[in-house]
Steps between C-alpha positions, in 0.01 A plus 500: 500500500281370774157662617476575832244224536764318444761591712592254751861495571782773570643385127174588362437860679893554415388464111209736568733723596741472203820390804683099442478329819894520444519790738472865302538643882568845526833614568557641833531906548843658493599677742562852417618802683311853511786735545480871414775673342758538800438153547295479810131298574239781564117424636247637729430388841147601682363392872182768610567822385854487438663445190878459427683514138795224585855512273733169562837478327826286581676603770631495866146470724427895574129557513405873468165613545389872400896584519550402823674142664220295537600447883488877562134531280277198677708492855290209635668176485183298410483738185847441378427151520217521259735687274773227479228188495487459122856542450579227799224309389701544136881447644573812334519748771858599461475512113293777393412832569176621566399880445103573587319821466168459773202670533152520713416317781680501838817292573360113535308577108796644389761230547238199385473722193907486469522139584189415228729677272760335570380162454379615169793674317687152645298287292572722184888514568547097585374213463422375777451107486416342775499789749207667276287322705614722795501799325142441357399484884600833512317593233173327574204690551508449867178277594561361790227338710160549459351714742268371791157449402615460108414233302724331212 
């Protein structure tokens, strides 16, 4: 065993270690699916003060949203667009249905909290691949910009 006065290559920090420089690399993570008893993907969306408990199971594309069509509970267009982005953004959006229970807020709060939901219980019923990377834009924490004046 070398000292670490010693160390000068990667072979010699990789025999600090106790590792080969063969290549112990970790094995990557299985995917694994987080599916309650019925089978469906549950999480918890938030956006302001609403909050939204979000189900997602196999099925034909119906949203519901406190028991009601999702076109008859948020009846602006721009709102049922925000609804359906993470299952475009997915190609899933005639495959499973969605059944949300929303609270607090007003209307605009409300559906980001059903749409962060959304994007979450996706990512626990599929894997995702290469459209995670659209998905996790959904999920991001929402910086933007900096503001005027702000520094880096």
């Amino acid at each position: 065993m070398t000292s670490m006065s010693e160390t000068k290559t990667f072979e010699d920090l990789g025999a600090l270690t106790g590792a080969t420089s063969a290549g112990n690399a970790a094995p990557a993570p299985v995917y694994s699916q987080k599916l309650d008893a019925q089978g469906r993907a549950y999480a918890t969306g938030k956006r302001k003060n609403a909050v939204a408990r979000v189900w997602i199971k196999p099925g034909v594309g119906k949203i519901s949203v406190n028991a009601k069509d999702f076109e008859q509970y948020f009846a602006r267009p721009v709102l049922q667009m925000l609804l359906k982005q993470p299952l475009q953004a997915a190609d899933r959006l005639s495959q499973f249905d969605v059944t949300a229970t929303v609270s607090g807020g007003g209307l605009s709060g409300q559906a980001g909290a059903v749409r962060h939901g959304i994007s979450k219980a996706l990512t626990y019923l599929i894997s995702l691949g290469d459209r995670g990377a659209c998905i996790s834009g959904i999920l991001g924490r929402g910086r933007g910009q900096a503001s005027p004046g702000m520094t880096e």
